[in-house]
N, C-alpha and C positions, 0 to 999 in steps of 0.2 A: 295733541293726540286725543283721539275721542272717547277712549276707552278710559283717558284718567280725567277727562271733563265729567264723564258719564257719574264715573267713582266721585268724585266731587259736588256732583249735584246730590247724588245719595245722603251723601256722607254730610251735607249742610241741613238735610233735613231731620240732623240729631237724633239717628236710632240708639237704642237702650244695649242694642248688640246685634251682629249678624249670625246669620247662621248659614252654611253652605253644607248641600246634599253629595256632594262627592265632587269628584272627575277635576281638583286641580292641576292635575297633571295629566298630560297625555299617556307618561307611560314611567312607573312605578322604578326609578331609576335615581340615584342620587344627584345626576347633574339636574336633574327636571326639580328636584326638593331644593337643590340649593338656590333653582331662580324663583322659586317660592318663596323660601327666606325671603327674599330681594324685595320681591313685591310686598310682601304681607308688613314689609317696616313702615306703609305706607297710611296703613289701617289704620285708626283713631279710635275706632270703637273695640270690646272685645268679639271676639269670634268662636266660634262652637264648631265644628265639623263631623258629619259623619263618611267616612272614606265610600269613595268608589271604584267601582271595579277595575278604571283604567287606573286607577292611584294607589292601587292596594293590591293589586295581582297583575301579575307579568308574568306568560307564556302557561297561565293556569297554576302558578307558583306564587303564594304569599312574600310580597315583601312590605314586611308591617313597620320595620324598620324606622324607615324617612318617615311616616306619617306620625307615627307615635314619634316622634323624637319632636315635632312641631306642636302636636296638639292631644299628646299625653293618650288616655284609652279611647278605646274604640265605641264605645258606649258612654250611656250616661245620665242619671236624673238630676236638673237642676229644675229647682223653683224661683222664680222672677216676679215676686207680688201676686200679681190674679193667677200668673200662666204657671203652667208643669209645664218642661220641656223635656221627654224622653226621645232619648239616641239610640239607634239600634246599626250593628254594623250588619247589613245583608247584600253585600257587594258580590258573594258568593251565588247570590240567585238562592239561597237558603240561611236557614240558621244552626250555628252550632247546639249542640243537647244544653252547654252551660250556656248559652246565649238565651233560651228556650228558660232555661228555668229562672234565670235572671230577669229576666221582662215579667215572667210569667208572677215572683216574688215582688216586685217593684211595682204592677200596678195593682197588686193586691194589698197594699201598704194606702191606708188612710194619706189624703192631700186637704192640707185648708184652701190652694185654687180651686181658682172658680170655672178653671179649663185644665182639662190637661191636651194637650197633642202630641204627634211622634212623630220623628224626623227619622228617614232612611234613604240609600241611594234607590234601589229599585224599588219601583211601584209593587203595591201588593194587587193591586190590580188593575190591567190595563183595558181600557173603554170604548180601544175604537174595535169596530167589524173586521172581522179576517184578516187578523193580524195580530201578532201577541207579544210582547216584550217587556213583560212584568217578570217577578219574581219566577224563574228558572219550577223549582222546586212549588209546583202549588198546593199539595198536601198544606207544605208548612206557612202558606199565603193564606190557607185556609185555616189555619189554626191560628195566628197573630189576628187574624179578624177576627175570631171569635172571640180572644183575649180582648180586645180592642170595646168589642159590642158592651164583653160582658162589662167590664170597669169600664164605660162610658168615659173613649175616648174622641175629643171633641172631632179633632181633624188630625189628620196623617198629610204629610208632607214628603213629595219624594223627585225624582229627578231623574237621570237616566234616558228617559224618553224626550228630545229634542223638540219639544211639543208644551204649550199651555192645553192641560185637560183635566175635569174635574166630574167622579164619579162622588155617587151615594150609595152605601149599603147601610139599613139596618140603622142610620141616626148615625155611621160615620162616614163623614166628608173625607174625600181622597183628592188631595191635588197633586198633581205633575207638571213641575215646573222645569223644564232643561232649558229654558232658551238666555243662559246666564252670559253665552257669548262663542260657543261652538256653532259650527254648519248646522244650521234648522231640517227638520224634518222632512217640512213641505215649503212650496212659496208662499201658504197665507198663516205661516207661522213669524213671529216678530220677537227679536229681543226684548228680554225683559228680568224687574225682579220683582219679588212678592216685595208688598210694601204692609204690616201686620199692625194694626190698632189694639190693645186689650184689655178693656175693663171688667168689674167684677159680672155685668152683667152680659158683657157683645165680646165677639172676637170678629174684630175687620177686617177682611183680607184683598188689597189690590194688588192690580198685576201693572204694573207703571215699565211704560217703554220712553226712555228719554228722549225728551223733544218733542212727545204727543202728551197732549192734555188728557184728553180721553183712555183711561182705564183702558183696557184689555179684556179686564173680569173685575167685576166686586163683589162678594162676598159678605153677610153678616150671618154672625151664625152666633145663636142665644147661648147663655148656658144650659148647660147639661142638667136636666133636673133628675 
């Protein structure tokens, strides 16, 4: 099966941990969690998640249920040596008021990393021409940016868009990564996963499609001074 060779090539290049931007499941229902269970006993490394829209709302109705039963809240600040890792859950296409003041308390909170970045399913913002499929709610896209500028957050990670694409605002890098293994976008989009370097001074970011040597995207991106 190429999809557990694929997992196995990763997974022998000894990551520190994964992280996944949403959409394990197609559709937010307990039979779809329990073949989650199934798969995720397979995982060697730990795993961090922030839910997405198809895994965390059905028919416009939260079932937070399964996910949190797997991988506890829906947010989250952990520190990893150089890296900040913050979790935001906006699968809603917005954020809750207490989601809002939780980020908004948490990156105003001194870090001894030398990065921080933020993990979400929907982009805060989407890059191509005449055509939109970021955060739903862009008031509040516009206000996590601003949060983001001001506490000089390195890079935003997000998914959602069936697309490798990577915007800049303002000193923060935006990437969108969906091509984890759903129908692509376009024809000249290609499987992939971020593959993430991080010392005190670089944050390295490739986009590794297994079986091609050649990168997709490379990224270095300095610290944040």
């Amino acid at each position: 099966d190429r999809a557990i060779a694929d997992y196995d090539k990763a997974i022998a290049l000894k990551p520190d941990f994964a992280l996944a931007t949403g959409e394990l499941a197609a559709r937010a229902t307990p039979l779809a969690y329990r073949r989650r269970r199934v798969m995720l006993r397979r995982l060697s490394v730990p795993l961090m998640v922030t839910p997405g829209n198809h895994d965390y709302v059905q028919h416009r109705v939260v079932h937070a249920q399964e996910i949190r039963a797997l991988f506890g809240s829906d947010h989250g600040d952990v520190t990893m040596g150089p890296i900040r890792l913050i979790l935001l859950n906006n699968s809603w296409g917005s954020l809750a008021e207490s989601q809002f003041e939780w980020v908004t308390a948490t990156l105003a909170r001194s870090t001894a990393a030398s990065h921080t970045v933020v993990f979400c399913h929907k982009p805060i913002f989407d890059p191509r021409e005449g055509t939109y499929y970021g955060m739903e709610n862009r008031t509040h896209a516009q206000l996590l940016h601003g949060l983001f500028a001001k506490h000089g957050v390195r890079a935003v990670f997000s998914g959602h868009i069936h697309s490798l694409l990577t915007t800049e605002h303002d000193g923060v890098t935006y990437v969108i990564s969906g091509g984890g293994g759903s129908k692509l976008k376009t024809s000249d989009d290609m499987h992939h996963y971020l593959w993430c370097e991080v010392t005190s001074e670089s944050l390295d970011i490739k986009a590794v499609t297994p079986g091609i040597s050649a990168p997709l995207l490379k990224l270095s991106l300095s610290r944040q001074t």
